[in-house]
N, C-alpha and C positions, 0 to 999 in steps of 0.2 A: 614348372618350378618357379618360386617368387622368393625372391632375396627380403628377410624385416629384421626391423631391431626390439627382438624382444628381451626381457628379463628372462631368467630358469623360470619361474613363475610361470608366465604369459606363457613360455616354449609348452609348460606341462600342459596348459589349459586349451591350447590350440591340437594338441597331438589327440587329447580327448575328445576333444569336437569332432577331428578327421576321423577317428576310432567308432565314433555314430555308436555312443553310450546308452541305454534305455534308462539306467537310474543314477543318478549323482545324489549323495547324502552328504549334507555340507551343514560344516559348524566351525566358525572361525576359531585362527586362533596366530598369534603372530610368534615367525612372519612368514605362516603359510594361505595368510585371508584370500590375496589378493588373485591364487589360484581361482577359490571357488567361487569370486567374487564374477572374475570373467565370466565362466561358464554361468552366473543365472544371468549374465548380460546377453551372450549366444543362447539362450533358452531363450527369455525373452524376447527378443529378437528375431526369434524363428529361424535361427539360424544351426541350433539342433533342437529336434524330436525328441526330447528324454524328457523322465519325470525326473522335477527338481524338488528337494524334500528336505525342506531346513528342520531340523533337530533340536535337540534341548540338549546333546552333550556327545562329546566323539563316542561314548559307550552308546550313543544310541544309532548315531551314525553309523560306525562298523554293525551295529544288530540290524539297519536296515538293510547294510548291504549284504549280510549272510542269507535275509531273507526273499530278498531281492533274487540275488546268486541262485538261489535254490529252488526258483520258477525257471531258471533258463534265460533270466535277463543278463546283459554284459553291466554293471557295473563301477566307479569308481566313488573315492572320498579320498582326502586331503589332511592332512594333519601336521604335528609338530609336538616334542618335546611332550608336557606334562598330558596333552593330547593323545598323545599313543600311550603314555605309563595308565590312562581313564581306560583305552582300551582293552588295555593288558589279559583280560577276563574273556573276552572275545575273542582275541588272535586266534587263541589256541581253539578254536569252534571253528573257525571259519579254515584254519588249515586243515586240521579233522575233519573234519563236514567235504572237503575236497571244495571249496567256494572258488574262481575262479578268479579272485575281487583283485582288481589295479589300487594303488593304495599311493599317490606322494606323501615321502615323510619328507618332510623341510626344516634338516637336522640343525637343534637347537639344546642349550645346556638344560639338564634340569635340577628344579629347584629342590632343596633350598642353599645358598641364598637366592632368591628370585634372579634369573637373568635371560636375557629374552637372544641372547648371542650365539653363534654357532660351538655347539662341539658334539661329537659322537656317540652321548653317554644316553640319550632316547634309543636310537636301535640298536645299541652294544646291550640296553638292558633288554629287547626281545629278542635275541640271537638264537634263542631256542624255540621259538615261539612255533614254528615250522615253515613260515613265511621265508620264500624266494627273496634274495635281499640284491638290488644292483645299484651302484654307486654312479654317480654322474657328476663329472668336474665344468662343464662348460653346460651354455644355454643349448647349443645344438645335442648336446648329449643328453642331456634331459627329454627334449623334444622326440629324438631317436630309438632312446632306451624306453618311455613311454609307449611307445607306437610298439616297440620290441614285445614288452611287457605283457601286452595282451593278446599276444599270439602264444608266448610261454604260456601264459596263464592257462588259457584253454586248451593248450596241448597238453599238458601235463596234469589242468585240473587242480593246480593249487595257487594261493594268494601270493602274487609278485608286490615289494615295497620298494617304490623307487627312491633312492635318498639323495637329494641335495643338499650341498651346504648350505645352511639360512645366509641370506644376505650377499654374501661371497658371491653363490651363484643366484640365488633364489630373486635378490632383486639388482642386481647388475644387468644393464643392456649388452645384448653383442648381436651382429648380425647371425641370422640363422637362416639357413634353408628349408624350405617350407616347398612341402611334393605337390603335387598337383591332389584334391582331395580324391579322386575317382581309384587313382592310383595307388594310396592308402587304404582305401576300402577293395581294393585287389586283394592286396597283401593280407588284410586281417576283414576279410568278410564276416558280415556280421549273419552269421547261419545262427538257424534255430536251435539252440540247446534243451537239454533233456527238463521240464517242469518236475521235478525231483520231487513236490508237494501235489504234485497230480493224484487223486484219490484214487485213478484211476491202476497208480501204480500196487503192485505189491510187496512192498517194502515202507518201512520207516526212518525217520531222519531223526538224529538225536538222541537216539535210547539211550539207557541205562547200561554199561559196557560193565557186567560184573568179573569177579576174577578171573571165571573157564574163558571169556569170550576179549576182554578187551585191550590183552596184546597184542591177540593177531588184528582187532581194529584199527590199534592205532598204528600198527608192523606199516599198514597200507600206506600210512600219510608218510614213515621215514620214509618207505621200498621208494614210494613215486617222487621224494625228492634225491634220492642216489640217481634215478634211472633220467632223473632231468637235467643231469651232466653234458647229457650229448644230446638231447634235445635243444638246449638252451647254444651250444655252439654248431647246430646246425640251422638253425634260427638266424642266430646272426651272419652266417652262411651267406644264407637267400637273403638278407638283408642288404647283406654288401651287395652282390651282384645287381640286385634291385633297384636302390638306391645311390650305391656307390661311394656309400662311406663306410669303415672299414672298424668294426668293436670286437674286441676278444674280451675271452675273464679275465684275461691277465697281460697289461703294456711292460715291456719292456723297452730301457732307454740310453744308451751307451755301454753296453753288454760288451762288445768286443774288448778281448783281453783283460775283461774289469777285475778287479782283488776284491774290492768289496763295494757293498751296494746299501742306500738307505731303501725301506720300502715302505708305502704310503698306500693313504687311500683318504677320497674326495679332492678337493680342491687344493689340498696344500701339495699334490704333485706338482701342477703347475711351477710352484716356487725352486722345488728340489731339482727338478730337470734345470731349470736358470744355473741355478747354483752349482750340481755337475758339470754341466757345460763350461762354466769359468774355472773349477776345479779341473776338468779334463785339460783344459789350457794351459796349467802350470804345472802339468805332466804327473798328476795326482789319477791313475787308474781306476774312479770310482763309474759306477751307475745306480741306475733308479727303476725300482719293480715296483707296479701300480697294478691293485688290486680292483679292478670291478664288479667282480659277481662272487659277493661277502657268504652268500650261503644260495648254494653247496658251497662248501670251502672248496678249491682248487687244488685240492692237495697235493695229487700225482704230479699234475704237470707244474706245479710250483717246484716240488721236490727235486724233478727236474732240470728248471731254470737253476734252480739256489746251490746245487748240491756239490758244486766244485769250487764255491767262492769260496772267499776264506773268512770274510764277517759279514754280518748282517744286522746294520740298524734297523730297527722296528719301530715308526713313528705310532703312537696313538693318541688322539683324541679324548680317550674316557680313561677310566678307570676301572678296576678290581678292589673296591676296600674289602683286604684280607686275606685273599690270594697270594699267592704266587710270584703271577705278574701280571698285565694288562692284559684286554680281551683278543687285540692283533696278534700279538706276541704271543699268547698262548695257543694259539691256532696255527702261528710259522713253525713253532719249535716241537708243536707233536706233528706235525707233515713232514719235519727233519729226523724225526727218531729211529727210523731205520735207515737213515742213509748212511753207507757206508764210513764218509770221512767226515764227520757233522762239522759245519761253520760254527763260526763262534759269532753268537747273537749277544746283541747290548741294544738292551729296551730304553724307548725315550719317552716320556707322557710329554702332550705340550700341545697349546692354544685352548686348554680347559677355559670354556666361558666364554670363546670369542678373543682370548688373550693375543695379540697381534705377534709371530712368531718370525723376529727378522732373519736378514741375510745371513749375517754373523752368527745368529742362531745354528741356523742351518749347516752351516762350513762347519760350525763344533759338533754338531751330530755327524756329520762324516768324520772328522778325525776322529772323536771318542771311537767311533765304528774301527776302522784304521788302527788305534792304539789298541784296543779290545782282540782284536784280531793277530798282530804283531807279538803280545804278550800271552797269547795263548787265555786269557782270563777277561770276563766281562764282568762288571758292576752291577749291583744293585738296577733296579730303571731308574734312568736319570731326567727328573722333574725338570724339563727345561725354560727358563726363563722364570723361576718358585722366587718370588723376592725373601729371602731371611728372615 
């Protein structure tokens, strides 16, 4: 094992090298470039064996890689923001189709008005798409959950999206652990998959799924993402033991005796646990639940963790224009619906666009949490940091 300092970036593009990919289908887009930017340098360089296939557009990128997928090749491509809403048309083929495709999204706002800065509203819009979704706050988890990814992937036989925050993590340096490469190709041997376009087979890919026939088609693609609940955490299992760092769906972070908890997802846990921590010190009872594996929801064992606190902030990134409420927040509070004594949730949108969300920020989302909870009644979602 070798200690580097790379960016989220560089972490993804190095875990796909050690992965020994046959096809990478690359088409920039910022600021997820500098991913695939490495890999045609390791192409080049001979330093991986795969076909490298520059595109005319992420719609053709993800088409190359369904069709890629469906010879039996391993697969990945890179994207971000208006990048994935181009592929929007394909997602949904390539989870149907059972594709097995590794996918960094390098989450960014999308336009309009144009802005190139982090927030969550790229894969809160394919939350349906059927795409395995796992969040990564640090360079070493990016690196991890990559490597992760494509073991999911072809266990289960559906497309993993790893999402980083753009910039936060994407081009921040931090020291990462980097396994030996033999010992990566342990863990995720690249065996020969089924050529699914073999003529040889008897079967078709892609048909026409009319009324009598195309529920039970697509039953397949939900049945196999329910049943990757415990695949996906006995994965990270053998991961830990393996390597010896340690990922669940779901962190947990000052739980003992907490009343109420803010809960997050990407890189702004980092901040909230600071901020707990200072808060746990002036004898304020809070904690912090960080969500990593976005779909499947986590539901049971969320229900679980949440279900005797007494409030719950729900930070989000995106939005819902015309819902309800936020796309977090609506996935906490139907996992809560049959829990016996339900918490009282108070929703917060905040850092839309890359908007910098401070300390003081923070400490008012636990108290509105805290007040919300005390009064028995929560607010509206509270826009944090919305200038007048």
């Amino acid at each position: 094992m070798k200690r580097m300092g790379l960016s989220g970036n560089y972490a993804a593009a190095y875990a796909v090298k050690m992965a020994d990919v046959d096809v990478i289908a690359a088409y920039p887009i910022t600021p997820q470039t500098t991913i695939v930017e490495k890999l045609s340098e390791f192409v080049a360089n001979g330093e991986l064996d795969a076909e490298y296939i520059n595109v005319e557009s992420e719609h053709s990128a993800l088409s190359a890689c369904v069709g890629a997928s469906l010879t039996g090749a391993r697969v990945f491509t890179a994207t971000s923001s208006q990048g994935l809403a181009y592929m929007h048309e394909v997602l949904f083929m390539a989870s149907a189709l059972r594709t097995p495709i590794v996918m960094a999204n390098v989450n960014r706002a999308l336009s309009a008005p144009l802005n190139i800065w982090n927030d969550h509203s790229d894969a809160m819009a394919e939350r349906d798409s059927g795409w395995i979704q796992l969040w990564a706050s640090s360079a070493q988890e990016v690196f991890d959950t990559t490597v992760e990814a494509f073991k999911i992937a072809e266990d289960v036989q559906l497309p993993v999206m790893v999402n980083l925050d753009g910039y936060i993590v994407s081009h921040t340096y931090e020291p990462v652990n980097i396994p030996d490469e033999e010992e990566v190709r342990k863990y995720i041997p690249s065996k020969p998959m089924k050529n699914r376009l073999s003529p040889s087979l008897a079967y078709s890919i892609g048909v026409v799924g009319p009324p009598e026939y195309y529920f039970e088609m697509k039953y397949q693609a939900i049945d196999a993402m329910e049943r990757s609940r415990v695949r996906i955490r006995e994965i990270e299992s053998d991961f830990n033991k393996r390597f010896g760092r340690s990922y669940d769906d779901i962190y947990t972070y000052f739980m003992d005796d907490v009343e109420y908890v803010l809960l997050t997802m990407g890189s702004m846990t980092g901040t909230a646990r600071v901020v707990a921590e200072s808060l746990r010190s002036r004898g304020e009872k809070v904690g912090v639940v960080a969500i990593r594996t976005f779909r499947p929801f986590p539901s049971e064992r969320l229900a679980g963790i949440l279900g005797d606190v007494g409030g719950i902030g729900i930070m989000d990134r995106a939005t819902t224009p015309g819902g309800s409420s936020s796309p977090l927040y609506e996935d906490v509070a139907s996992c809560l619906y049959s829990v016996q004594k339900r918490p009282i949730l108070q929703g917060f949108v905040a850092g839309l666009g890359g908007r910098d969300v401070s300390i003081g920020e923070f400490e008012m989302m636990f108290m509105a949490t805290k007040e919300a909870a005390k009064s028995g009644r929560s607010k509206p979602s509270i826009y944090v940091g919305l200038r007048g």
